[in-house]
C-alpha positions in Angstrom: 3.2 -0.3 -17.4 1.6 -1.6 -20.3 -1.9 -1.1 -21.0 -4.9 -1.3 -23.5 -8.2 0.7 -22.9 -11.9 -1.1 -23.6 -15.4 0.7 -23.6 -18.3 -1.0 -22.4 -21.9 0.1 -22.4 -23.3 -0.5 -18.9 -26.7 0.1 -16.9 -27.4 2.1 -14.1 -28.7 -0.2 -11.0 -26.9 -3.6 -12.4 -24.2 -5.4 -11.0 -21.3 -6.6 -13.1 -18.3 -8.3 -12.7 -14.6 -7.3 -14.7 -12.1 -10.3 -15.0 -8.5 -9.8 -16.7 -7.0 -13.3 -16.5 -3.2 -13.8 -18.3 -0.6 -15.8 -17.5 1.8 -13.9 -19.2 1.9 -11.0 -16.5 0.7 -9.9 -13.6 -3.0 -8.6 -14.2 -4.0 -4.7 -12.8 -7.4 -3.3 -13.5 -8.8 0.0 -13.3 -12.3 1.1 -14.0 -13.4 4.7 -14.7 -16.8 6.0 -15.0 -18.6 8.0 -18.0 -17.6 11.3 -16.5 -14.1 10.1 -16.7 -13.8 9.7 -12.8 -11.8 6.9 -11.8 -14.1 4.3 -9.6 -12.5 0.9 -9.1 -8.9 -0.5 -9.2 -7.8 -3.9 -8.7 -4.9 -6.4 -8.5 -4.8 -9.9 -7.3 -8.7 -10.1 -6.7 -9.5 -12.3 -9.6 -6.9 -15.2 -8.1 -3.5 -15.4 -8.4 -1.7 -12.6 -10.6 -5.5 -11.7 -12.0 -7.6 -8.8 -11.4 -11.4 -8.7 -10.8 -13.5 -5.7 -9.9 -17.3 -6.8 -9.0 -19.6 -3.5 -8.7 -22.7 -2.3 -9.2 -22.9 0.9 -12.0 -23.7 4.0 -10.3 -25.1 5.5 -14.0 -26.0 4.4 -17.6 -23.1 4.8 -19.7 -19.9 4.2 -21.6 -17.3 3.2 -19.0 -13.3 2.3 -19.5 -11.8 -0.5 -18.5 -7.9 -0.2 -18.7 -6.4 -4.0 -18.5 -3.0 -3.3 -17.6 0.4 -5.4 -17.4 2.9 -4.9 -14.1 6.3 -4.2 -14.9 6.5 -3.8 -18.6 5.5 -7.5 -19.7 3.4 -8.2 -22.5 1.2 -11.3 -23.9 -1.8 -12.7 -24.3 -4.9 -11.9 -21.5 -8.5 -12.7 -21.3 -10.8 -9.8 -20.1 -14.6 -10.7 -19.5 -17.5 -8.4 -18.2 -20.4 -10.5 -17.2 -23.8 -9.2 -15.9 -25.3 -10.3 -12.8 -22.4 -12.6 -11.6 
C-alpha cells in the first residue's frame, strides 16, 4: 500500500474527527498516538471507499495520521481533522 504520514497537535480531553476522502482509491486510515502506539484504524467509515476515525485524545500531543491507498493506487485525497465534530 501506498501511504503518506501527517502530524497533528492534539489536546488531551477533546474529541476530534479524521476524514481521508479520494476518489482515486480506496481510503484506509490509521491513527497512532504520541508514544507511537497504534490507537485507531479505519476503512469504509467515512462513506463509500473513505475512511473516518471520530475519537476523543486520550493525551496532549503530536499524533500520526497515516492516509493510506488499497492496492497500490495513487491520486489526489482530501484529509481533514476537525475539532468537536
Amino acid at each position: 500500500a501506498h501511504y503518506k504520514d501527517f502530524n497533528v497537535g492534539l489536546t488531551q480531553g477533546k474529541k476530534y474527527a479524521i476524514q481521508l476522502d479520494s476518489t482515486a482509491f480506496d481510503a484506509f486510515l490509521k491513527l497512532y498516538a504520541p508514544t507511537g502506539v497504534q490507537l485507531f484504524q479505519d476503512d469504509n467509515s467515512g462513506g463509500g471507499t473513505n475512511a473516518r476515525i471520530t475519537f476523543i485524545a486520550p493525551i496532549t500531543g503530536n499524533y500520526r495520521i497515516s492516509a493510506i491507498a488499497h492496492a497500490g493506487k495513487v491520486g489526489a485525497f482530501h484529509l481533514t481533522v476537525t475539532e468537536n465534530p
